[in-house]
Steps between C-alpha positions, in 0.01 A plus 500: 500500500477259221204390290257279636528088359195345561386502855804633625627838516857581642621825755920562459631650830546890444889505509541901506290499805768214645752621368456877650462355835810255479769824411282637782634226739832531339499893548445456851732172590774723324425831705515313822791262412710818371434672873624184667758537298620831472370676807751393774341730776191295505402355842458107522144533550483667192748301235264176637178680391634594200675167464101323551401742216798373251349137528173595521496716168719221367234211513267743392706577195526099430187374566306751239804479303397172429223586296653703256628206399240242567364343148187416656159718500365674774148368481327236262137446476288297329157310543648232702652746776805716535908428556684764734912549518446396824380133477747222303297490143123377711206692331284621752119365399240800579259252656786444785492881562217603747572884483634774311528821622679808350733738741611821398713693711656787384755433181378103635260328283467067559244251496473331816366103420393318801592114379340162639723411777553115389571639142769758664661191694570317170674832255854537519630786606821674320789786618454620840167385509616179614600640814213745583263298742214308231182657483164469283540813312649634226582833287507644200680857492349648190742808529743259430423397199475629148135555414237694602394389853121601451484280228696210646353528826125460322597245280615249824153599636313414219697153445483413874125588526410296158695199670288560793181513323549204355655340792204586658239347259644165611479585880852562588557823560705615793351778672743812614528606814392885614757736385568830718397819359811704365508830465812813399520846629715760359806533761415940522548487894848385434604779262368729762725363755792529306417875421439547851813354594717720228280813635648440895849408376477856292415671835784310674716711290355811475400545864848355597653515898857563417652394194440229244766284350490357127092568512480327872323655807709540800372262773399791696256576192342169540476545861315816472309372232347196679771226508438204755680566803448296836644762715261773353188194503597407865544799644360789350128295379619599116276154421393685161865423370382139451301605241720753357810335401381312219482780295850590568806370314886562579600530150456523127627118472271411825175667341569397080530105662209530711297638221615214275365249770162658574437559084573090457307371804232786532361509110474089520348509857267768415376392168365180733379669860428862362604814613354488863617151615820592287536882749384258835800262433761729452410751829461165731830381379661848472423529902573146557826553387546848687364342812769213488767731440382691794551169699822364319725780438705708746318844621703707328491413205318706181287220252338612203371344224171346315687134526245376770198573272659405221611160593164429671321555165765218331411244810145578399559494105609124554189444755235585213644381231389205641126646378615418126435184353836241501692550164746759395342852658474369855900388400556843378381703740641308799843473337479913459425510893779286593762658248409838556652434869837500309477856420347587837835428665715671216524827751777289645722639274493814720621322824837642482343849519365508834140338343393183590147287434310521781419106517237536807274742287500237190433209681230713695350571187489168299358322822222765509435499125520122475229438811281753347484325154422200614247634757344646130560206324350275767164714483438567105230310408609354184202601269539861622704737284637777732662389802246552854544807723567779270377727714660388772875479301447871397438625864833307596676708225299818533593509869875410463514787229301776698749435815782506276378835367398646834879420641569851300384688754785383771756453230459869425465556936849356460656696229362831638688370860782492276549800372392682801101581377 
């Protein structure tokens, strides 16, 4: 940050912070370009994925590569108004902006200005901004710069509202519109999950049917254990199995990528809906997806997995991000739902081994999870904090849970049948 001249106070762009996240993007174009690369065995399916990730990480890599090198501040302000990266030199006057709010989410921190639509028309836009459909907001990402964002965030306010003051003395001032009520919870349901999840795997092991290989359960485990099989649905009533192969996973790879997913999706999603709507989405999508696997996959066959749930909570991640002002959270947190699908499908790897995705269970699940966020969305009043229902969300959860926890009895019928007790 340099010293203040005059009116005018200047914010450099926090180049460790870029610069940590570009050899990040580099780190991860190399690891998947080296697989393509070296790995012949690799199915099709697979070298394209990682190809997608090569290019992906790549632009990634370029585009905040840029700033390390960019001359230019990150933020100027002054009396007059203030000049983003974003916009082609254009000042932005405070009397044009008709909101400010401040978003923080998680490691997120960004002031979200809502600008006067015929001023917005008229600034030039700069980088891929050009190409992003035009809007009348703006953002500044305070994380991003280099300088305390309490500070710089209060000194904005205090310029925009004296410009407003006085704007308003001569009967000009633009009034905002309502702004909805925003409000974080800490993401503990998801933790729990996890260690739920890494408590049944544990089991899978130590209460094996016949023997494990490289820290897998047989398939006849996860049969015994609650797997989703049609024959055993169809014709034996075993309906509870719906609800208990979510918590089952095939493998160490299967259940380390699935936890990666629901950590990225369910501490975002949670932080916005809370724990209960947070629990309600994932069992409705969990069963969606077991339900259209049911329907979709031959009778036969043994399908495990949290993937449904997990999945249903990104469609809905996406769905109420929507509840965050335009600007660079709502960006951020819809981006993480639609990249996280990346690693989602990284199980592919596994193909060759007799394991394969079970597509009807994730589509299942990110139709469920999607309608049910926007059901939510649709029905939050926008001055209310918490999302409607609670009560309602946690009986949807608390149910799917106890029937999940009551299938023990005829797992444990069906383990004493096999061994003759």
């Amino acid at each position: 940050m340099t010293a203040p001249e005059g009116d005018v106070r200047e914010y450099a762009i926090d180049r460790g912070r870029a610069l940590r996240f570009a050899g990040f993007a580099i780190l991860m174009a190399t690891l998947c370009g080296l697989d393509v690369v070296v790995v012949k065995t690799l199915a099709q399916s697979t070298r394209a994925v990682l190809a997608f990730g090569v290019v992906f990480f790549g632009l990634v890599a370029v585009l905040i590569g840029r700033s390390l090198f960019s001359r230019s501040p990150g933020l100027v302000i002054s009396d007059s108004g203030l000049r983003l990266p974003r916009f082609a030199n254009e000042a932005i006057a405070w009397t044009s902006i008709v909101a400010m709010n401040r978003v923080k989410f998680g490691r997120s921190d960004a002031l979200v200005l809502k600008l006067d639509p015929a001023v917005a028309a008229t600034l030039t836009r700069r980088g891929l901004a050009r190409i992003v459909p035009r809007s009348a907001n703006a953002s500044v990402v305070l994380t991003r710069l280099r300088g305390p964002p309490d500070a710089i965030a209060a000194e904005c306010e205090a310029r925009w509202r004296s410009a407003h003051a006085a704007s308003a003395a001569q009967g000009r001032i633009i009034r905002p519109p309502p702004d909805a009520v925003i409000q974080t919870h800490r993401p503990w349901l998801t933790y729990a999950l996890l260690a739920l999840l890494a408590i049944v795997f544990a089991c899978e092991l130590s209460f094996a049917v016949g023997a494990s290989h490289a820290g897998s359960p047989s398939v006849l485990t996860l049969a015994y254990m609650g797997g989703n099989i049609g024959n055993r649905i169809w014709h034996n009533g075993e309906w509870w199995r719906l609800f208990t192969a979510a918590f089952l996973h095939a493998g160490p790879a299967h259940i380390a990528l699935n936890g990666v997913v629901l950590w990225m999706a369910g501490t975002a999603l949670e932080r916005l809906v809370g724990w209960r709507w947070l629990g309600a989405i994932f069992a409705v999508s969990a069963l969606a997806g077991s339900v259209a696997s049911l329907l979709a996959d031959p009778p036969a066959i043994v399908s495990v997995g949290a993937s449904g749930g997990i999945i249903g909570l990104l469609g809905a991640l996406f769905v109420i991000a929507y509840r965050l002002p335009p600007g660079a959270a709502r960006s951020r947190l819809q981006m993480r739902a639609a990249l996280t699908v990346a690693p989602a499908l990284l199980p592919i790897v596994l193909a060759d081994k007799g394991v394969t995705i079970d597509y009807a269970a994730h589509g299942g699940g990110v139709f469920a999870g999607t309608l049910l966020a926007l059901i939510l969305l649709k029905n939050w009043p926008s001055g209310q904090a918490r999302p409607p229902l609670e009560f309602v969300a946690a009986a949807v959860g608390g149910c799917y849970l106890a029937i999940a926890a009551a299938a023990l009895v005829p797992i444990l019928q069906l383990r004493a049948g096999l061994h003759g007790g």
